[in-house]
N, C-alpha and C positions, 0 to 999 in steps of 0.2 A: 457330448454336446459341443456346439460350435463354439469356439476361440474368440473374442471381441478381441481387438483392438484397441485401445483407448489411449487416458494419462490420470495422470493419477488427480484426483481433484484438491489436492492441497495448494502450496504456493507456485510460484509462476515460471519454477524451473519445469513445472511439466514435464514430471518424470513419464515414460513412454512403460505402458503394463499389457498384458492381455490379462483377460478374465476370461475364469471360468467357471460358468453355472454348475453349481451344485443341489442335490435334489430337495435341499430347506428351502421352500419359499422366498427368494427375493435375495438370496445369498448367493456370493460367488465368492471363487478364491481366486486370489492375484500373482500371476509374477511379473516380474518387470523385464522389458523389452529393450536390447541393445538401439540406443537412441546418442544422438551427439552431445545433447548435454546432462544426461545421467548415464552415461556407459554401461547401463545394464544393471546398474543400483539402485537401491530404494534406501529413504529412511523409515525410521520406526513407524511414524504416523503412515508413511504409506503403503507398508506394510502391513497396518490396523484398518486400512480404509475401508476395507469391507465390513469390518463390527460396525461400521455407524447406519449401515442399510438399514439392519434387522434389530436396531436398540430398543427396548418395551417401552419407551415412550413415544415412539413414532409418531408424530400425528399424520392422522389417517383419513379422517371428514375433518368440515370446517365445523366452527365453534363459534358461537356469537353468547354475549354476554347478557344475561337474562337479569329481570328485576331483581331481583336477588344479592345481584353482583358475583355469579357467576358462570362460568365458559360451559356451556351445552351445545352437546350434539346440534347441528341442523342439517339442512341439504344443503347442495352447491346454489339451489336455483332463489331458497328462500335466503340464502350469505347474500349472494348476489343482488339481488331485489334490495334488499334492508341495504347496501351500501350504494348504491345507487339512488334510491330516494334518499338516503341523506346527503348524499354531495350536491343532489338536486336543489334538494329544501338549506342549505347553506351557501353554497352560490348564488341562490335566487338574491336570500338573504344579505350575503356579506361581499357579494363578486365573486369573480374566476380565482382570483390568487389566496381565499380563506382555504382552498383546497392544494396539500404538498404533498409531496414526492419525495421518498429519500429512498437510494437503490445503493448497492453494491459491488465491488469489484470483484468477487467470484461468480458472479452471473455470467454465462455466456454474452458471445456477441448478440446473437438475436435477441436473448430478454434482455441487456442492457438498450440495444437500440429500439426494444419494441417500447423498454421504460418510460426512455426520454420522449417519444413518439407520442405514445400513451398522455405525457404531462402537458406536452402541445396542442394535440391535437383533438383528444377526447376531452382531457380537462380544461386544456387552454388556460393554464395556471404556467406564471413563471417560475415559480416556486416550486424547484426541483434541484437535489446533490445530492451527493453520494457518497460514500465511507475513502472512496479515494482519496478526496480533498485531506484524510488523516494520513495519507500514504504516501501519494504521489506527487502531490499540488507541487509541491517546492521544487521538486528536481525538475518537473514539466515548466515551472514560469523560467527556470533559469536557463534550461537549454532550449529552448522558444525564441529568449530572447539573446542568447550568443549566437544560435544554430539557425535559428529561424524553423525547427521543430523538434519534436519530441517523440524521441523511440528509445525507450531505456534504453536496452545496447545498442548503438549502432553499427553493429557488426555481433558474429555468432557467438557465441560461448565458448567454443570449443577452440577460438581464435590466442584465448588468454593461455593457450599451453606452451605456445613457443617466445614467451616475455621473457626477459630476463629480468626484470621487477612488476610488480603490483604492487599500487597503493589501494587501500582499504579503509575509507574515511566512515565509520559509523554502523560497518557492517558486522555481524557475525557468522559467516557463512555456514561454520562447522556446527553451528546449532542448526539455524534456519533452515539450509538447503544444503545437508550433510554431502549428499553425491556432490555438490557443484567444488569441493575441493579440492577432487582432482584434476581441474582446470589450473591447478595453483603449485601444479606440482615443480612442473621447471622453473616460475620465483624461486620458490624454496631451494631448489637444485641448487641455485646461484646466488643464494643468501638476499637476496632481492624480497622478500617478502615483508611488506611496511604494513601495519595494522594500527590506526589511530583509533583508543578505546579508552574511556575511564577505569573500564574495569579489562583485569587479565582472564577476557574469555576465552573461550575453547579457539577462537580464529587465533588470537592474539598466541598462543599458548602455541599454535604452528611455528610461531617465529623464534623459537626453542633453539636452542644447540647450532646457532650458526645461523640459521634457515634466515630472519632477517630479522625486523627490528619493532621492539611495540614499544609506540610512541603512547602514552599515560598521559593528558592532556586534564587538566580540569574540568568537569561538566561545561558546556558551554563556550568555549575557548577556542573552537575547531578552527575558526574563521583565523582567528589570532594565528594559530600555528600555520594554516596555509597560504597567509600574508608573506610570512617569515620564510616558506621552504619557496616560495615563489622570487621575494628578494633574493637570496641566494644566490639562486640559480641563474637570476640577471647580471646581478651584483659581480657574481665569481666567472663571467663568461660561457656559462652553461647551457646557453639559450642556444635555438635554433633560428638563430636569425635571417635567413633568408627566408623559411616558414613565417616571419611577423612580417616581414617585408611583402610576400608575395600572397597570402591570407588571410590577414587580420588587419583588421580598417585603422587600426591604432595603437601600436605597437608603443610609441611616449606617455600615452594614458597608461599601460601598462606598467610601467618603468616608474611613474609617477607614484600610480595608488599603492606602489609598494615598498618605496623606496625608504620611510620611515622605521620599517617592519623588520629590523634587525634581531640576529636570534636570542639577542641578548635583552632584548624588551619584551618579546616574545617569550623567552623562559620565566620573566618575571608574573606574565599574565597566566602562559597557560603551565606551570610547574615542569614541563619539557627543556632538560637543559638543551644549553645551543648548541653543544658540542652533538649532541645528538640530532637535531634538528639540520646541521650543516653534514653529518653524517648519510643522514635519509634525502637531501636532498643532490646530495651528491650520486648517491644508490640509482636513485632515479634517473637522472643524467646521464648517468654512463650505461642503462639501459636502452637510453633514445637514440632511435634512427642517427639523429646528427652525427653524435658519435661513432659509430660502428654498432652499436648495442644491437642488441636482438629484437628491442621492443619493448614498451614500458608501457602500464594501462595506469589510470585514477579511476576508483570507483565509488561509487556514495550508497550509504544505504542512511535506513530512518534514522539510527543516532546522530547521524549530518545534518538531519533534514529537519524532524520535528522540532523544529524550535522557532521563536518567532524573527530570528534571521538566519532560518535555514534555505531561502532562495539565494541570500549572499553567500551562508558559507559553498555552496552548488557553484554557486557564480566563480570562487576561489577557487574550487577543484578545475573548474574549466579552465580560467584566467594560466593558471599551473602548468594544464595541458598543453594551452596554445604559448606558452614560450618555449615548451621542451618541445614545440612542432609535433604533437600524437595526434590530432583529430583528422581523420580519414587517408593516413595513411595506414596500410597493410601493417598489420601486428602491432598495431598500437592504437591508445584510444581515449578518449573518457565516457563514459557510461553509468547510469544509475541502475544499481540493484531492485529493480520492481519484486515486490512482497505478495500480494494478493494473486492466486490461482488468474484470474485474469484481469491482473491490473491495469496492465497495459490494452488492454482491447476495451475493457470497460469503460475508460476516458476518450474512448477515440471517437464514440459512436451516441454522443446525447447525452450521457447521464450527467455532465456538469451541467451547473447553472448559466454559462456561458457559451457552451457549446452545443452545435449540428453536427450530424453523421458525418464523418470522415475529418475530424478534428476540425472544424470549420467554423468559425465564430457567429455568433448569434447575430450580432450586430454587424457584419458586412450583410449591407443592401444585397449584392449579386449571389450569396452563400443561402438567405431567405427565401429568395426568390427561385432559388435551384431545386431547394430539397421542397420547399409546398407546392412545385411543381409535380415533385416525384410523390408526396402524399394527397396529391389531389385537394389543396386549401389554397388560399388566397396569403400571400407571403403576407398581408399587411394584418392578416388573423393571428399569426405566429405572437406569443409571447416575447418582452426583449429579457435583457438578462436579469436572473434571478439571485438571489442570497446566496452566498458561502454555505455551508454544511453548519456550522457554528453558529453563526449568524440565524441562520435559518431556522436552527434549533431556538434560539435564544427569541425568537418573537412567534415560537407557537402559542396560541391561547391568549396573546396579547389584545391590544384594542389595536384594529388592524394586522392583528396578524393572522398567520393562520388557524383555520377552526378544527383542521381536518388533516391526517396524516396518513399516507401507506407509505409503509416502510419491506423492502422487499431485500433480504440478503444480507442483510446488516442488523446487530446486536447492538444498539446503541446505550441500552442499560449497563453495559459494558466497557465498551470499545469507545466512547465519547469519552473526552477531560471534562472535569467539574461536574461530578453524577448527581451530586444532591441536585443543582441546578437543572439537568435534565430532566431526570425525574418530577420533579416539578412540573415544566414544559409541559410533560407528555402526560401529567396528569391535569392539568388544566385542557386538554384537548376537549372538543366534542364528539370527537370520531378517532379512535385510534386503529388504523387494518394494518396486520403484520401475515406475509406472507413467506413461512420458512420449513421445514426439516421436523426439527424438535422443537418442544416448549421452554423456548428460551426465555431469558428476564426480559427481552421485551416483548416477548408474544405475550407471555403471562399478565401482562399490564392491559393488552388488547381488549380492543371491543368487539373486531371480530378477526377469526384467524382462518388463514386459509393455507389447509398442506398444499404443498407443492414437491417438484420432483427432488431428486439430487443425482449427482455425476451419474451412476452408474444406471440411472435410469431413462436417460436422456439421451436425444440427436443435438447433435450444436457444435461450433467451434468455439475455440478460447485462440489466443494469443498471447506466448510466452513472453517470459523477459527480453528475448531477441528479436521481438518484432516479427517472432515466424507463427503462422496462423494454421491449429492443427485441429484436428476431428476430434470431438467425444462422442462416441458410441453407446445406444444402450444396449446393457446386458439383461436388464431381467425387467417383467414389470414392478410397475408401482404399487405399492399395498393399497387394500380398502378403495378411496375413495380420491385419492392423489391425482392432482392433476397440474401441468404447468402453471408456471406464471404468465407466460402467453397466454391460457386460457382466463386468466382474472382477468388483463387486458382485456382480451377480446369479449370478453363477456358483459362486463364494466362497460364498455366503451358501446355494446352495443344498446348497452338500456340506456344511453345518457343518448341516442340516435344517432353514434359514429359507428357504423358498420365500417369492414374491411379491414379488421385486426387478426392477421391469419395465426391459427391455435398451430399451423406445420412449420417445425423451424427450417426445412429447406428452403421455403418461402417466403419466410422471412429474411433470410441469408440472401435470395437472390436482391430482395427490395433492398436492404440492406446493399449490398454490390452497388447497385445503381446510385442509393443515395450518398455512396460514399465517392462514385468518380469523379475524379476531377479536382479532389478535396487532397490535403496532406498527408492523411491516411488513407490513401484510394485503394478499394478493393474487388475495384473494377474486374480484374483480372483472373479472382479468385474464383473457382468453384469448387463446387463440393466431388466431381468428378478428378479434377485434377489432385484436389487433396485425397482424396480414396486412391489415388493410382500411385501416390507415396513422395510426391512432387515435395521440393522445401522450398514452400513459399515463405519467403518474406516480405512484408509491405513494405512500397509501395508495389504495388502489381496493377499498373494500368491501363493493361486491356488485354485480352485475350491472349494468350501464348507469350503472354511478358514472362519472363524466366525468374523475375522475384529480384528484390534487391537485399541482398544477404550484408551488403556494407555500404553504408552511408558516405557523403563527401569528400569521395573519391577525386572527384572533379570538381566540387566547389560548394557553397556551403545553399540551402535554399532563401538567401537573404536578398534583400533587394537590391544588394551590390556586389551578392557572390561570397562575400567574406564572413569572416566571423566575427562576431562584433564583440570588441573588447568591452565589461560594467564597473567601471570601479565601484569597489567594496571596501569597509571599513569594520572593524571591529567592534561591539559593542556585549555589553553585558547581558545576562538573561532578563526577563522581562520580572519577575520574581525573584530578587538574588537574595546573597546573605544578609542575615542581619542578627541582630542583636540575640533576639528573641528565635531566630531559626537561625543557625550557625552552621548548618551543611548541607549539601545538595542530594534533594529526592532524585535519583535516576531509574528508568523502565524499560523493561525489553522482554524479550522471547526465551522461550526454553525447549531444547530439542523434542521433548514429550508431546506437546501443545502448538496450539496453531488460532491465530486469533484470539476471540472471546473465548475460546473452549466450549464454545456449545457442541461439537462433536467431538473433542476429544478426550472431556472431562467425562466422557460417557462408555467412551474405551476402557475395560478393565484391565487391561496391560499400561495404558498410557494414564490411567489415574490414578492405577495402584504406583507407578514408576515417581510420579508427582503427584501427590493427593492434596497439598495445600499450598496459599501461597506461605510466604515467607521473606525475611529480608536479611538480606549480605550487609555485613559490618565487620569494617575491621578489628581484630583483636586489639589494638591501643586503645579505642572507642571504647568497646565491649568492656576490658578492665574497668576503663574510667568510670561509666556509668555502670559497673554492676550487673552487667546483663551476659549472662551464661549463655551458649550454645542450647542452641530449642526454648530457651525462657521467652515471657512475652514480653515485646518491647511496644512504647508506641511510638506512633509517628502521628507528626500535627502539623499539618500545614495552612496558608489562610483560609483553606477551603474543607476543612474539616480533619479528620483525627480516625487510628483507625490502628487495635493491635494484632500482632501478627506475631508467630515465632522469629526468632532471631535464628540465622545461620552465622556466625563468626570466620570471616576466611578474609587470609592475606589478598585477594585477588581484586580488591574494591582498595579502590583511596580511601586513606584515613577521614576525608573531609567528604567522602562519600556512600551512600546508602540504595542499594540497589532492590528492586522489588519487579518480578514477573507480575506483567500484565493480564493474565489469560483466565483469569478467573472473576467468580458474580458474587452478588448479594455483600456482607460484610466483609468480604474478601478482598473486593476490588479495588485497587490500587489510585481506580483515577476518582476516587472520591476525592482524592487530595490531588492531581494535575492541576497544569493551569491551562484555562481556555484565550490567554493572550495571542494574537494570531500576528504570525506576516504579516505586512502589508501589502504583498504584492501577492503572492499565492495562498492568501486566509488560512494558510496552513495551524493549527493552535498548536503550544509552548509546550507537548509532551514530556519530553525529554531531560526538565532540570529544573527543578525549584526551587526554595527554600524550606527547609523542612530542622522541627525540632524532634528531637530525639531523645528518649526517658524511657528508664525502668518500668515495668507496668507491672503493678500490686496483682496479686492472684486473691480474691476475694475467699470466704468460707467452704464456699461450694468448690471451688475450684477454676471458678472465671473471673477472667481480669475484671479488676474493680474502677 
């Protein structure tokens, strides 16, 4: 049988695979494809990718929720009927905005851009975000507003092999995106490899035997330490100063916002002594261009980000960058690690609350007026900007809020902070439509569900972590009764009387092109010819035969005076800190097995049997002190609820900290107890560090914690 082509549908390294069909229904096997940023490797999950095609819970027809209170069989035509006269009959009711939208960042381009389209222009509801806002918000307001745009990397991946240091502010590569390691290999070569982590994970754990340096910072404190390696570096003569000079609109603001931030104030905040601190920032220095160095990168991932000043601590990694002079020179750089299979494409193209196709703001007059040209409306019909993702959550069901929700790509029973709150929400709905894969904790809540496709069955592009925009191929068809989520658009849209929701994603890609030219993320350029004939496009590409821009600010930054613009940032504590009564910090993240909510890969029998529950990291002083053994249950209480789970006891977590994988549902899930305290500038919420109490959990009669 014929070889596809594809990538693999996990995170946003898009790892490069062919598939090949085999004679089970709807299954293929995978191997991976020598590609520049997985060199021909795969991790575990995408190596499993193909079990989530053919899992016995597929959902196969749609399902609407019968008097009863529950999920029965129906057709597409009577799903469709039944959810159209209700947004009818609630609209009429309550307005355009009782009707929301909440979409996803592994959607392709075309159903990300058909989503946001969909929320304009058939529902003409402002009220529309996306799981991104949990992902990407922060690293996009911060380099928007130094860069004047956002491309996670601004340059390839493959670029990070000739560094002689990497900084690693929040990331864990060797879990997340196993293959992207070997990007990292010449840091380590050169003892240059800097990982900033509360806990000694598997990235940190590279920095072993010489390789470089892991910086153990207290939950929340990143800002703190980047203040400090930024002083330094001023401080001690290390700058690139003719780079501030020649670059950067304000080189003394610089000098200024830091100048307090000695390492020795900074050891006191973030547990990092300064001797280290002045060690890593030196590392880094003798890395950069100025010096002779090879090349020094900053990169951030979500432990940087998720917090409610993780656009500032973004802004410090930047601030960093432009004294040691790395932004858009050759072999150096700063860049955010993008999470979600197509995170990066998915914000570029409608699904925020604030954005039009091609990263384009709602609210500029001339950007309205462009794209309800290209959609055929009248720009002054366009919705203006809508709710945060949290926000948005947080006034479903209200008096004025919203009456009605689709949720399309996204696990929110999950993957949102503060669940009891949500849940709530989502049960006060009058309408809840979830369109996904399997029957996840939020479809299960639904009023009506609608399957739709997944990677392997799919035409579409995504967009990696590098801003390079590649093809997904289908390999086999859809089971039963599976259809896009194009199709619920176009369906939807046309019983509400907005015909022209095309169900072909080629056609939607070309409209998509058009409505993105001209725009920050123009894709003018791109087509689906050129990507088949093996071209590396990276955006911007715009217009025909443009050759792709693989590296960003080469020649100047896209600001309104060319430069980069210096943000002073300050330090401040988590939104949730310690206290009395909660004495140590909740921390969450990823495990190499799992991917997201785990709705697909809690269903892999190799990746479930490998992690089958969650569980929480404590150090062994802790562990003695309260009593709590290796696998006993312990709890955790935070303001927003309590929730026990086996203890793992290991040196690799702070004493003053407790770490818990996010990837799992039901009593399991972690973010019962998050905080939904957001940003203020990118409504990002406080993931990443709480206050949390911690106690022995009694094992009742039966054998459950009492």
């Amino acid at each position: 049988m014929t070889a596809i082509a594809t990538h693999c549908p996990y995170c946003a390294l898009q790892c490069a695979t062919t598939l090949h069909p085999v004679s089970r229904p709807g299954a293929v096997e995978v191997q991976p494809r020598d590609f520049p940023t997985n060199r021909g490797g795969l991790c575990r999950k995408g190596w499993t990718a193909p079990d989530v095609l053919t899992v016995p819970d597929r959902l196969t027809v749609p399902l609407v929720r019968n008097a009863a209170g529950e999920l029965e069989e129906t057709s597409w035509d009577a799903a469709l009927d039944f959810v159209a006269s209700r947004i009818t009959a609630l609209q009429a009711a309550h307005g355009r905005d009782s009707v929301a939208v909440f979409g996803g960042g592994g959607l392709t381009n075309e159903k990300a851009y058909a989503l946001g389209k969909f929320a304009r222009v058939a529902l003409r509801t402002a009220n529309v975000d996306y799981n991104g806002r949990f992902c990407m918000s922060s690293a996009a307001a911060a380099t928007n507003r130094a860069f004047g745009i956002d491309r996670g990397l601004p340059f390839p991946l493959a670029d990070l092999g000739g560094a002689g240091a990497v900084l690693l502010v929040g990331s864990n590569l060797a879990e997340t995106m196993p293959p992207a390691v070997a990007h990292l290999q010449g840091a380590r070569d050169a003892g240059g490899l800097l990982v900033v982590d509360p806990r000694h994970s598997a990235t940190a754990g590279l920095t072993d035997e010489g390789k470089g340096l892991h910086l153990q910072p207290t939950p929340g404190t990143d800002l703190a330490l980047l203040l400090a390696l930024t002083h330094v570096v001023l401080q001690e003569g290390l700058a690139d100063n003719a780079f501030l000079g020649d670059r950067v609109d304000d080189p003394d603001l610089l000098i200024r916002s830091t100048a307090s931030w000695w390492p020795e104030r900074a050891e006191r905040v973030t547990g990092v002594p300064a001797a280290t601190i002045r060690q890593a920032a030196r590392v880094l220095a003798a890395a950069a261009p100025v010096h002779g160095g090879s090349g020094a990168y900053i990169l951030t991932g979500r432990g940087a980000e998720q917090h409610s000043k993780g656009t500032d601590t973004v802004t410090a990694c930047i601030n960093l960058a432009l004294a040691l002079g790395l932004p858009g020179r050759m072999g150096s750089g700063y860049g955010c690690i993008t999470g979600q299979g197509n995170g990066q494409g998915g914000r570029e193209h409608g699904q925020k609350a604030d954005q039009l196709p091609g990263y384009r703001s709602i609210e500029d007059p001339a950007a309205r007026t462009y794209v309800a040209n290209v959609w055929g409306v009248r720009a002054e019909d366009l919705p203006r900007a809508g709710k945060s993702a949290v926000e948005l959550i947080d006034s479903l069901g209200t008096a004025g809020g919203p009456k009605a929700l689709f949720v399309h790509g996204s696990n929110l029973l999950v993957s949102a902070p503060n669940l009891s709150s949500v849940r709530d929400r989502l049960a006060s709905l009058e309408l809840l439509v979830v369109a996904d894969v399997v029957p996840s904790e939020t479809a299960l809540l639904a009023d009506v569900v609608f399957p739709v496709t997944q990677w392997a069955e799919e035409d579409g592009t995504m967009t990696s972590l590098e801003g390079r925009v590649l093809r997904r191929r289908a390999a086999v068809a859809a089971p039963g009764e599976v259809r896009s989520d194009l199709a619920v658009f176009a369906g939807i849209a046309e019983r509400l009387g907005v015909p022209g929701f095309s169900t072909d994603p080629a056609e939607v890609f070309d409209e998509l092109r058009r409505a993105s030219a001209g725009g920050r993320a123009d894709y003018s350029g791109i087509t689906w010819d050129r990507l088949d004939a093996g071209e590396e496009l990276f955006w911007p590409v715009p217009q025909d035969g443009h050759p792709g821009t693989p590296r960003l600010f080469a020649d100047g930054f896209p600001t309104a005076d060319g430069r980069a613009h210096v943000v002073p940032v300050d330090h401040r504590p988590v939104a949730d800190d310690l206290n009395g009564a909660a004495p140590m910090y909740l921390v969450t993240g990823r495990l190499l097995q799992h991917y997201q909510s785990g709705a697909q890969t809690r269903r892999v029998p190799e990746l479930a049997e490998a992690e089958p529950e969650v569980y929480a990291e404590v150090h062994p002083r802790v562990a003695a002190q309260l009593g709590i053994g290796d696998g006993r249950p312990m709890r955790l209480r935070t303001a927003r609820g309590s929730m026990v789970l086996p203890a793992r006891i290991t040196p690799d977590v702070r004493p003053d900290t407790v770490f818990v994988p996010f990837h799992f549902g039901g009593a399991e899930a972690v973010n019962e107890l998050t905080n939904d305290a957001l940003d203020p500038v990118s409504r990002m919420p406080e993931f990443k560090a709480c206050a949390v109490e911690v106690t022995a959990a009694e094992l009742g009669a039966t054998g459950v914690p009492a």
